[in-house]
Chimera marker file (.cmm) of the C-alpha trace (Angstrom):
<marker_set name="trace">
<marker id="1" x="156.661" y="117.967" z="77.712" r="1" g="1" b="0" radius="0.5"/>
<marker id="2" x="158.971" y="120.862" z="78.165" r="1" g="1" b="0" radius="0.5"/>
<marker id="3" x="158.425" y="124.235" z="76.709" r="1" g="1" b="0" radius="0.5"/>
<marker id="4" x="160.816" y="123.803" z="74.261" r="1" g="1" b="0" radius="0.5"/>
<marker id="5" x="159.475" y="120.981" z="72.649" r="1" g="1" b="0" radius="0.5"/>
<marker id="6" x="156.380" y="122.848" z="72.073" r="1" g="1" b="0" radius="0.5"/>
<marker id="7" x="158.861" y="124.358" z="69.505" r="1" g="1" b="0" radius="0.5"/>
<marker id="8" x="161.412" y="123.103" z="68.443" r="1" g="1" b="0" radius="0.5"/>
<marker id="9" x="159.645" y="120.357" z="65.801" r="1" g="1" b="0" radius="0.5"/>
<marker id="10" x="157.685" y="123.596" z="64.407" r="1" g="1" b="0" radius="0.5"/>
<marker id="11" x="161.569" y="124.857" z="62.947" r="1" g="1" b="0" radius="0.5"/>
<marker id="12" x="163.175" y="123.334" z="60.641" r="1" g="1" b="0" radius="0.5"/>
<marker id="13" x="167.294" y="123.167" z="59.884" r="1" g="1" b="0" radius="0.5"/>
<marker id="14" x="167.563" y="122.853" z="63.980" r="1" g="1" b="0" radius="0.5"/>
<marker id="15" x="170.516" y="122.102" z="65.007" r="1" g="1" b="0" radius="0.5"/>
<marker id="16" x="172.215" y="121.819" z="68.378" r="1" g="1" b="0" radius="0.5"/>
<marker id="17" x="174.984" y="123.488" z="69.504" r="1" g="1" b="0" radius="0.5"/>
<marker id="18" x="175.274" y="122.868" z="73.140" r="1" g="1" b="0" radius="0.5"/>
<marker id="19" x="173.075" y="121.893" z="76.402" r="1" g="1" b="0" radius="0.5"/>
<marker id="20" x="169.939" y="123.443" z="75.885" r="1" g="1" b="0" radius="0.5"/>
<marker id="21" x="170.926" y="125.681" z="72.887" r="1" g="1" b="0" radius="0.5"/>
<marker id="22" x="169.525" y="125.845" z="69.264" r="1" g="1" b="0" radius="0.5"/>
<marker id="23" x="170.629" y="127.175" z="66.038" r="1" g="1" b="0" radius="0.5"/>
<marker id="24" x="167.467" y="127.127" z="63.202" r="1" g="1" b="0" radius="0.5"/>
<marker id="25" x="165.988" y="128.860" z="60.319" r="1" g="1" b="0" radius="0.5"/>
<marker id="26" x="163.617" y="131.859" z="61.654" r="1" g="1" b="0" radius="0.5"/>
<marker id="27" x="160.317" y="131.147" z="60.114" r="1" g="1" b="0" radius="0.5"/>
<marker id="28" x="159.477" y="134.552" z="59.875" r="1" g="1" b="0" radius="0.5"/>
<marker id="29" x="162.016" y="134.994" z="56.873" r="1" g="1" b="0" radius="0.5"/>
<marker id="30" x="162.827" y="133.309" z="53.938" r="1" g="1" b="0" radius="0.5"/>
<marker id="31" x="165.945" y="132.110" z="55.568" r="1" g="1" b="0" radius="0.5"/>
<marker id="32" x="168.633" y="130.246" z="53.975" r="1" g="1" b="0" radius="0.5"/>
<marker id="33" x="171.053" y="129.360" z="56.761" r="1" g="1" b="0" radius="0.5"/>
<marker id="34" x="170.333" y="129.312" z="60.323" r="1" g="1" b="0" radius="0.5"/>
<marker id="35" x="169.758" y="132.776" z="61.918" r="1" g="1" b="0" radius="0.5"/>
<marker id="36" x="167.143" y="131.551" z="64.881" r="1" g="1" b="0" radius="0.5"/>
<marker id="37" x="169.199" y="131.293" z="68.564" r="1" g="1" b="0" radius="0.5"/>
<marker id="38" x="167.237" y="129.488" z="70.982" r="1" g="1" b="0" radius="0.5"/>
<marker id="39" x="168.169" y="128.807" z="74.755" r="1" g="1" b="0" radius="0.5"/>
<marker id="40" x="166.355" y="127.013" z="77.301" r="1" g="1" b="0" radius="0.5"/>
<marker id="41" x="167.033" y="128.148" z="80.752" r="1" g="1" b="0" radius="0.5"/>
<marker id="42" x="165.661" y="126.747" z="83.826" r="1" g="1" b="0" radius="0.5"/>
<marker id="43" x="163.550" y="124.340" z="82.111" r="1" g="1" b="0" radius="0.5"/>
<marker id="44" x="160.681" y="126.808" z="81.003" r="1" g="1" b="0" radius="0.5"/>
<marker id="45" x="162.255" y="129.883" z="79.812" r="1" g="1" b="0" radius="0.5"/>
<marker id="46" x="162.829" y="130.080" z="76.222" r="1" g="1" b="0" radius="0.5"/>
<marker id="47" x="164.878" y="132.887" z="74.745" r="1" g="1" b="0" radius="0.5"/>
<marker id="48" x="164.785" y="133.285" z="71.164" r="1" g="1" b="0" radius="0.5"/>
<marker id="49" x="166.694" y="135.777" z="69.459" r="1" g="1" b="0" radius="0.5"/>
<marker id="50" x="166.395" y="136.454" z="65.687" r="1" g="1" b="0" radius="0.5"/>
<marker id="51" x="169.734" y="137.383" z="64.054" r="1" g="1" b="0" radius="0.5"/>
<marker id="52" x="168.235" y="139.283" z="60.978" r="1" g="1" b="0" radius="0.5"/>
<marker id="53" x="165.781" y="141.058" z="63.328" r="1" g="1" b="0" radius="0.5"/>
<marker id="54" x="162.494" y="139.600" z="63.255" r="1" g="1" b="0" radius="0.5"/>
<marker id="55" x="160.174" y="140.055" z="67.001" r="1" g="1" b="0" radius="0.5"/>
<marker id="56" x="159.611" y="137.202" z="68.693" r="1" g="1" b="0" radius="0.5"/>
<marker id="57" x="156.331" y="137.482" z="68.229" r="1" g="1" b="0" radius="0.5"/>
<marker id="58" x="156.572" y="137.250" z="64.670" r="1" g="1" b="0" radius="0.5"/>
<marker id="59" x="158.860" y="133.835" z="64.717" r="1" g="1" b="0" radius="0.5"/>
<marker id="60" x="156.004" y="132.563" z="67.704" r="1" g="1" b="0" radius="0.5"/>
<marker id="61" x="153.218" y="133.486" z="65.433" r="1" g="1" b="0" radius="0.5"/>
<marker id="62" x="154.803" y="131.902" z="62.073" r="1" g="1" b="0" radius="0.5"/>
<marker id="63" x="154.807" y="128.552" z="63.770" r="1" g="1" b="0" radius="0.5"/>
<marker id="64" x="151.316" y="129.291" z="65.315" r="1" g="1" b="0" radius="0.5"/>
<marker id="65" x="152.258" y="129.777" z="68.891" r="1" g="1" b="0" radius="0.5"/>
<marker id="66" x="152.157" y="133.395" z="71.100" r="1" g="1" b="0" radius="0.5"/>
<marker id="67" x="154.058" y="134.057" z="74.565" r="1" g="1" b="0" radius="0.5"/>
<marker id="68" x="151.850" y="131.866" z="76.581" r="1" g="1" b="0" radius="0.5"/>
<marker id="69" x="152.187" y="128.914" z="74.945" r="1" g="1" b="0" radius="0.5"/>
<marker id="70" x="155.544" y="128.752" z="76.423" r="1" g="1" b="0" radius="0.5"/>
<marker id="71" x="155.343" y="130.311" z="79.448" r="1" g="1" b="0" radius="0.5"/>
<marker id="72" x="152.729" y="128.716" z="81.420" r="1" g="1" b="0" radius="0.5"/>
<marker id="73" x="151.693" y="130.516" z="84.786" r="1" g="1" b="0" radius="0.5"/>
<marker id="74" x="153.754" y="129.247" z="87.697" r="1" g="1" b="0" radius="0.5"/>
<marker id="75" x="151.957" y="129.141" z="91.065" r="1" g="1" b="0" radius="0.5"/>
<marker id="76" x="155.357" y="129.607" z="93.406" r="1" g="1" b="0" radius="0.5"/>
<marker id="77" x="155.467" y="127.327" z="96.253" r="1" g="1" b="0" radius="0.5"/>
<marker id="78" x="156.109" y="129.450" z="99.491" r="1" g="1" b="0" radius="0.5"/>
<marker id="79" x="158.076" y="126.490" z="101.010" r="1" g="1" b="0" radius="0.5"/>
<marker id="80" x="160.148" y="125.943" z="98.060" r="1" g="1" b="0" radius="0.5"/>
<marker id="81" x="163.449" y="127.362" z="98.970" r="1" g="1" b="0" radius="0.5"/>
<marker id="82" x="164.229" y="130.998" z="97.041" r="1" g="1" b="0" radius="0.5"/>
<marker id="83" x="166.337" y="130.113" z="94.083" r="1" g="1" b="0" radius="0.5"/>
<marker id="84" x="169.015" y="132.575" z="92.605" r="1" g="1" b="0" radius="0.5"/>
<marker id="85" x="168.488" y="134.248" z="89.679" r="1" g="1" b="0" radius="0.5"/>
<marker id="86" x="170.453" y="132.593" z="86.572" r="1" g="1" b="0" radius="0.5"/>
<marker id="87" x="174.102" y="134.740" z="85.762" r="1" g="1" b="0" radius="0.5"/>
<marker id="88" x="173.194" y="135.866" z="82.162" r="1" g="1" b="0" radius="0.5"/>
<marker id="89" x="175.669" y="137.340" z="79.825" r="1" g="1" b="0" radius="0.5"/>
<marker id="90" x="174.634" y="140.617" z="78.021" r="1" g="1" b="0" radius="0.5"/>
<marker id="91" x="174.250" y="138.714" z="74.650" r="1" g="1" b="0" radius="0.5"/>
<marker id="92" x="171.505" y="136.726" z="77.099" r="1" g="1" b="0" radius="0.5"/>
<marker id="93" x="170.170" y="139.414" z="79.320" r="1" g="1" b="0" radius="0.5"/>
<marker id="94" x="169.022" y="141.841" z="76.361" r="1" g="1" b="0" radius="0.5"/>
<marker id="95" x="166.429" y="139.271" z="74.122" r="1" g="1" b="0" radius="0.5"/>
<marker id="96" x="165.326" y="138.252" z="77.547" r="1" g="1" b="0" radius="0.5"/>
<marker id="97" x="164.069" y="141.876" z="78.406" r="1" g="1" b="0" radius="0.5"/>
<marker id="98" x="163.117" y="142.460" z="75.039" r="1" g="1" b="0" radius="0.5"/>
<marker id="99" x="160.752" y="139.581" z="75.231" r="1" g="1" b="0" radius="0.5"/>
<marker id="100" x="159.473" y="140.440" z="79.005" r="1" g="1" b="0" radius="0.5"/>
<marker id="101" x="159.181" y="143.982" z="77.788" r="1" g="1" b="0" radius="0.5"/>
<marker id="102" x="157.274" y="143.333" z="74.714" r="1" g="1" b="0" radius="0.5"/>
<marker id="103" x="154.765" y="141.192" z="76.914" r="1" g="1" b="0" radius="0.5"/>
<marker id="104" x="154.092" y="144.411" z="78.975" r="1" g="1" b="0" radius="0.5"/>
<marker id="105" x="154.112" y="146.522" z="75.989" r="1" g="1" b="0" radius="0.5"/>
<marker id="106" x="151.117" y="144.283" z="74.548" r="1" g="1" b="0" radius="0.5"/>
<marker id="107" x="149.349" y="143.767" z="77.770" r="1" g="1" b="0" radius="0.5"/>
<marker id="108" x="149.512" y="148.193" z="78.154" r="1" g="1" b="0" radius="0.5"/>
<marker id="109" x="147.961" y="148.341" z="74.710" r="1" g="1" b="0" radius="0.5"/>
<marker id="110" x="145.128" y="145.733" z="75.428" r="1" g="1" b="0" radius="0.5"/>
<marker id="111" x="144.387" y="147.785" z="78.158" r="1" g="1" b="0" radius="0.5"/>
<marker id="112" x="144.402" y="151.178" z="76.451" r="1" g="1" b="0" radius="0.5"/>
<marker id="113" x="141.847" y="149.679" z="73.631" r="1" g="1" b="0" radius="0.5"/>
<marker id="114" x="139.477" y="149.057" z="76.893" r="1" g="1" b="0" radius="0.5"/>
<marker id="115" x="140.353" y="144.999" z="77.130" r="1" g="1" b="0" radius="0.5"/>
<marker id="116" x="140.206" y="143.080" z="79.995" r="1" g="1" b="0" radius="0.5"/>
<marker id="117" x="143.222" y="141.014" z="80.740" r="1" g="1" b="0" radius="0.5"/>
<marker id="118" x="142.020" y="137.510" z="81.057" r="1" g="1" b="0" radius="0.5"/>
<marker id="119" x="143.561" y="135.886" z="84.717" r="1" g="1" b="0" radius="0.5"/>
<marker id="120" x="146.418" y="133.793" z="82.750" r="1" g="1" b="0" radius="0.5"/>
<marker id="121" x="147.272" y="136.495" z="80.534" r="1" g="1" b="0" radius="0.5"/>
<marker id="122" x="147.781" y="138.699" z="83.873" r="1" g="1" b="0" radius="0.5"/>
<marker id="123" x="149.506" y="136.332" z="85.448" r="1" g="1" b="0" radius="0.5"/>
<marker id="124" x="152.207" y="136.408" z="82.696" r="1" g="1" b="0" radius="0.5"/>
<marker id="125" x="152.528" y="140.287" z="83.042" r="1" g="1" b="0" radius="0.5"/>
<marker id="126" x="153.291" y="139.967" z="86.544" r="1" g="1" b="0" radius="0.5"/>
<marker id="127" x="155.639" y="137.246" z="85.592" r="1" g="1" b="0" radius="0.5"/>
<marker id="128" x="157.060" y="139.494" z="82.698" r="1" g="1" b="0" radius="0.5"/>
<marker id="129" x="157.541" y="142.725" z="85.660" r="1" g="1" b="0" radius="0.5"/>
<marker id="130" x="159.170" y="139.912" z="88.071" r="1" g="1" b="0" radius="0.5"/>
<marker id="131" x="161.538" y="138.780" z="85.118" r="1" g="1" b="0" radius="0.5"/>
<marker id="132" x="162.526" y="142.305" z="84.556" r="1" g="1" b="0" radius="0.5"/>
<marker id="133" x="162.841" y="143.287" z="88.167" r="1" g="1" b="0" radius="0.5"/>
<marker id="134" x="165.714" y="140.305" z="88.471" r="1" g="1" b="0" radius="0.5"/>
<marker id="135" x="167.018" y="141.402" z="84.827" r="1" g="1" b="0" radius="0.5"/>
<marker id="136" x="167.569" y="145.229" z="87.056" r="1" g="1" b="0" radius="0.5"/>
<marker id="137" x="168.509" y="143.604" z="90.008" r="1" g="1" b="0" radius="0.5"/>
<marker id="138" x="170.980" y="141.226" z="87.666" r="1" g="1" b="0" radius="0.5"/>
<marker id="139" x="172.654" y="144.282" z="85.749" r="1" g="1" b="0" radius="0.5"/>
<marker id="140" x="173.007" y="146.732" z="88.976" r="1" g="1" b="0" radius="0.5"/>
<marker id="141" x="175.178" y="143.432" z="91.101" r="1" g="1" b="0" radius="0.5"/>
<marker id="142" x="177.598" y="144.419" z="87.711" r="1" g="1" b="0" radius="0.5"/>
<link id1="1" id2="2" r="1" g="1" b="0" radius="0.2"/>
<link id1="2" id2="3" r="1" g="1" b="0" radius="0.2"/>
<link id1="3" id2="4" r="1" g="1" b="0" radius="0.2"/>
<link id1="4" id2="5" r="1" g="1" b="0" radius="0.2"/>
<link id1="5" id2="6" r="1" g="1" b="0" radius="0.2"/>
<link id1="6" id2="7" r="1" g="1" b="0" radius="0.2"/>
<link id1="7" id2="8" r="1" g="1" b="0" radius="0.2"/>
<link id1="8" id2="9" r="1" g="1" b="0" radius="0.2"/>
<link id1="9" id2="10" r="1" g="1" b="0" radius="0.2"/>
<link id1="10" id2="11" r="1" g="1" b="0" radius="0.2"/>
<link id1="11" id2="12" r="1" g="1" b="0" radius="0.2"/>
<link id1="12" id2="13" r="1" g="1" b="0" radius="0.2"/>
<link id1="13" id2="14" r="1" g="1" b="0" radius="0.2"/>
<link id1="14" id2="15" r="1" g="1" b="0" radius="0.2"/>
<link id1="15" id2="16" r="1" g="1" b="0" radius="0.2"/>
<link id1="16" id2="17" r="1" g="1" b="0" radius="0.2"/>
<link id1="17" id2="18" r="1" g="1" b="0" radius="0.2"/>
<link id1="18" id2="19" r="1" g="1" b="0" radius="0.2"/>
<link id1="19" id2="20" r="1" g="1" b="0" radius="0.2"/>
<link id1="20" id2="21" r="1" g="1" b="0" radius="0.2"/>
<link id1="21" id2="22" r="1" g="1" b="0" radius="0.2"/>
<link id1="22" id2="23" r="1" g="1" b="0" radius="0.2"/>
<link id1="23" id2="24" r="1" g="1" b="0" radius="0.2"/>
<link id1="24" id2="25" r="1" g="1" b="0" radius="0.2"/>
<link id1="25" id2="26" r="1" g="1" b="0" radius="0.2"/>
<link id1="26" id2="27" r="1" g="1" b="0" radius="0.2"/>
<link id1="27" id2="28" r="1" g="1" b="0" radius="0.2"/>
<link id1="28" id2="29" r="1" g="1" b="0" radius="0.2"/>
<link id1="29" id2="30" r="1" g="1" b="0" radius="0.2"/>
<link id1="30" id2="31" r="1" g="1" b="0" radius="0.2"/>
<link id1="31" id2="32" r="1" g="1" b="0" radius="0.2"/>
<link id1="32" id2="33" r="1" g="1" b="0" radius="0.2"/>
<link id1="33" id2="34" r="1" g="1" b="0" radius="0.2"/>
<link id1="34" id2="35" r="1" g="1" b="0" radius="0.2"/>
<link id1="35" id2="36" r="1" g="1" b="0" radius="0.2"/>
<link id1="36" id2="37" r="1" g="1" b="0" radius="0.2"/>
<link id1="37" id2="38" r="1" g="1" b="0" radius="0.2"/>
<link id1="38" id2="39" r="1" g="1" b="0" radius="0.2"/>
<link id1="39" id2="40" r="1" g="1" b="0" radius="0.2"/>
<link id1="40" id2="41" r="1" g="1" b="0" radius="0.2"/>
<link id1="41" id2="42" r="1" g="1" b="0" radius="0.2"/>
<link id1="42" id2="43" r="1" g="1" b="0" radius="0.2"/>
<link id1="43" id2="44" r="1" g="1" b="0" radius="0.2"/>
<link id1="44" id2="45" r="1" g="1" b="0" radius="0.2"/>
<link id1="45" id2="46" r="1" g="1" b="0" radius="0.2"/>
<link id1="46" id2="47" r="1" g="1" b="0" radius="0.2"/>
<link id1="47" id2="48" r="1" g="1" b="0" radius="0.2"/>
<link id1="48" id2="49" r="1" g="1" b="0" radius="0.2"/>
<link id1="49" id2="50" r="1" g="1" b="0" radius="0.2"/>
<link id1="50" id2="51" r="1" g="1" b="0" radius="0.2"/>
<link id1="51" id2="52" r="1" g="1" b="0" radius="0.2"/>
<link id1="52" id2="53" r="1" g="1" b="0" radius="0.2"/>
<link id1="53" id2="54" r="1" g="1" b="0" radius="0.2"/>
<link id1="54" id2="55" r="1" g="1" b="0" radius="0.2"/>
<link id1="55" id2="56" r="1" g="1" b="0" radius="0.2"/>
<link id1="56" id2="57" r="1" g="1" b="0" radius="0.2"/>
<link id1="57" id2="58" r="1" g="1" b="0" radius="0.2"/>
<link id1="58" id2="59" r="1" g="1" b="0" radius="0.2"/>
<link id1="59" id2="60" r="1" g="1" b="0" radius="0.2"/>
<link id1="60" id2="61" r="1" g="1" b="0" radius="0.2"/>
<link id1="61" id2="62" r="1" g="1" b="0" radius="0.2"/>
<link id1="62" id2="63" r="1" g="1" b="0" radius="0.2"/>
<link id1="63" id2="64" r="1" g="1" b="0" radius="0.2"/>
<link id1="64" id2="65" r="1" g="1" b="0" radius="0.2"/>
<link id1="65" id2="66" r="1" g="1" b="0" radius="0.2"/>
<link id1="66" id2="67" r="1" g="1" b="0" radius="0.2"/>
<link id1="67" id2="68" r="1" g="1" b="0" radius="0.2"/>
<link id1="68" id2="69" r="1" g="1" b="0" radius="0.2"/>
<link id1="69" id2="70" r="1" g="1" b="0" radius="0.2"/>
<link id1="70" id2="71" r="1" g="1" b="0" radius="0.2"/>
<link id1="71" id2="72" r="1" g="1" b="0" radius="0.2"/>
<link id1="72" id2="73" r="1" g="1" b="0" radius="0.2"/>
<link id1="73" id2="74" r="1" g="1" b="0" radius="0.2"/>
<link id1="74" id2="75" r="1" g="1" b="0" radius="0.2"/>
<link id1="75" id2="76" r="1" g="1" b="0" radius="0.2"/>
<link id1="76" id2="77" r="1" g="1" b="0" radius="0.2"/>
<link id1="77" id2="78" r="1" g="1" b="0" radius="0.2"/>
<link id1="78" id2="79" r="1" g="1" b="0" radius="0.2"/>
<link id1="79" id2="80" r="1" g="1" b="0" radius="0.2"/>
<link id1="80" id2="81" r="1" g="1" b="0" radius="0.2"/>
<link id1="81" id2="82" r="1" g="1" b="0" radius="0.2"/>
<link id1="82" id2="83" r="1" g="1" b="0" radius="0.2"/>
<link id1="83" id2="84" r="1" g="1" b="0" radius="0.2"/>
<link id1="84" id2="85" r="1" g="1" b="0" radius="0.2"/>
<link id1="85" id2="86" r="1" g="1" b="0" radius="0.2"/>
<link id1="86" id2="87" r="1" g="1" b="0" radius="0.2"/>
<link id1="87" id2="88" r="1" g="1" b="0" radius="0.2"/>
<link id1="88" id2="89" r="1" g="1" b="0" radius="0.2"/>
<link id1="89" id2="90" r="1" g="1" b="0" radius="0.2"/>
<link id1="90" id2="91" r="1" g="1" b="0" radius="0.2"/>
<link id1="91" id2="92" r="1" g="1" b="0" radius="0.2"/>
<link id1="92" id2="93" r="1" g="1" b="0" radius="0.2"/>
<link id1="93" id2="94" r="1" g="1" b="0" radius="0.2"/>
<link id1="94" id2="95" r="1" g="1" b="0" radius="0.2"/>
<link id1="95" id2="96" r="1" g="1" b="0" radius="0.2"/>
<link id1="96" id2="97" r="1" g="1" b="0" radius="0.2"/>
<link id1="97" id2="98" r="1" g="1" b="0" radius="0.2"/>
<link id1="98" id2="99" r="1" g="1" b="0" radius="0.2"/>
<link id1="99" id2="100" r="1" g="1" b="0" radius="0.2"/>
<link id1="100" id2="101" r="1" g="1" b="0" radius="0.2"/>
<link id1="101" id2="102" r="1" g="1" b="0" radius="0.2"/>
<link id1="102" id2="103" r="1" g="1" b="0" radius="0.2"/>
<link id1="103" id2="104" r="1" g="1" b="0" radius="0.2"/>
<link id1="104" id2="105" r="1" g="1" b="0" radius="0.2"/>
<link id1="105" id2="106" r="1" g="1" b="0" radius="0.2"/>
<link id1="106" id2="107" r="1" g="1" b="0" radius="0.2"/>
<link id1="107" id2="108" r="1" g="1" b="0" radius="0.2"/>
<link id1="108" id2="109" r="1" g="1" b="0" radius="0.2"/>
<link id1="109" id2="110" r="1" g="1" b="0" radius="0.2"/>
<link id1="110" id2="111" r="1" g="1" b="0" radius="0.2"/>
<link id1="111" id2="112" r="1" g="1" b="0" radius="0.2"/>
<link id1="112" id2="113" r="1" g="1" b="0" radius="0.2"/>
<link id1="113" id2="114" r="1" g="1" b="0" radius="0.2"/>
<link id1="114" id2="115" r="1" g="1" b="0" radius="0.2"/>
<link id1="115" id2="116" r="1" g="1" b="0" radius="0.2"/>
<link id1="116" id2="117" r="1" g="1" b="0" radius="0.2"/>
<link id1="117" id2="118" r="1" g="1" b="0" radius="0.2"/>
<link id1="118" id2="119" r="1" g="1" b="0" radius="0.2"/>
<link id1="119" id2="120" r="1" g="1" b="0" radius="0.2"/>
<link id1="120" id2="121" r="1" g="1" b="0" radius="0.2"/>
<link id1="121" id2="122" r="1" g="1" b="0" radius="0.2"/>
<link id1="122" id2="123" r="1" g="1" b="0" radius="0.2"/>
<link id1="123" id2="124" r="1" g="1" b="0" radius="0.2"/>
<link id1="124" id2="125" r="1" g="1" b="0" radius="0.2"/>
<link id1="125" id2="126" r="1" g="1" b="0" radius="0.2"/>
<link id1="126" id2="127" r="1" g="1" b="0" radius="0.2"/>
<link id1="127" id2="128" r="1" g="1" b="0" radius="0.2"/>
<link id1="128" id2="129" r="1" g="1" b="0" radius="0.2"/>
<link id1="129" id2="130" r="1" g="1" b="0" radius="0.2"/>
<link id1="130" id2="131" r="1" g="1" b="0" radius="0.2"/>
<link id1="131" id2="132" r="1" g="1" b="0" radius="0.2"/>
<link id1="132" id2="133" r="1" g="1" b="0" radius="0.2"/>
<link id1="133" id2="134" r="1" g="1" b="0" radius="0.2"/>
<link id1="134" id2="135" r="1" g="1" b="0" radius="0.2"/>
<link id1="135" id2="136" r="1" g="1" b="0" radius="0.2"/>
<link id1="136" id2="137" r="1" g="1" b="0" radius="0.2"/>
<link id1="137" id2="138" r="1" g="1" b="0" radius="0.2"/>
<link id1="138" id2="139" r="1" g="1" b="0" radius="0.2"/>
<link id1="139" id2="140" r="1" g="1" b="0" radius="0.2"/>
<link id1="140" id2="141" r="1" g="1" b="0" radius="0.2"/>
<link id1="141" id2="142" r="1" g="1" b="0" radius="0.2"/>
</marker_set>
């Protein structure tokens, strides 16, 4: 089961409007017409963008999921050939980083309230800095 399907049967009004993109009503809203973007990219990234405004974390948590039930820990292969970085437009690039960022921004205040990051939630903050680290590297090629 792909990370998206984790998802998509918990919207409702979803509605496709392309290969691996969704249009749906956030759940964090009373929404009448579709404001929810969704795009799958590389077959485990999800970004989700909120037209009215609403976090991420907020649409995740009205349909009772958080960040890492879609984005479980990948163990890279070191013999797996080094794949390129996906071209993103800037209406793609920016909910990306402000998804990575607000998984570092959660993970810095766990740690200021004295909590230990559990080994999967650490391994999706070092996915979140790699993520952002390609976003830079993606922006400065520009």
């Amino acid at each position: 089961m792909s990370q998206i399907d984790k998802l998509l049967p918990r919207l409702s009004g979803v509605k496709s409007t392309g290969h691996g993109k969704w249009l749906a009503r956030c759940p964090s809203h009373k929404d009448k017409s579709p404001s929810l973007a969704l795009k799958e990219i590389d077959g485990d990234r999800i970004l989700i963008n909120c037209f009215a405004g609403c976090p991420t974390e907020s649409v995740l948590s009205a349909v009772g999921l958080t960040f890492s039930d879609l984005f479980p820990v990948r163990i890279p292969d070191p013999r797996a050939p080094k794949s390129k970085a996906p071209k993103l437009n800037t209406y793609e690039l920016f909910p990306l980083l402000v998804q990575e960022s607000t998984i570092l921004a959660l993970a810095c205040f766990d740690l200021l309230q004295g909590k230990i990051l559990k080994p999967h939630d650490l391994q999706r903050v070092m996915q979140a800095h790699s993520t952002v680290m390609e976003l830079h590297c993606e922006v400065s090629k520009k």
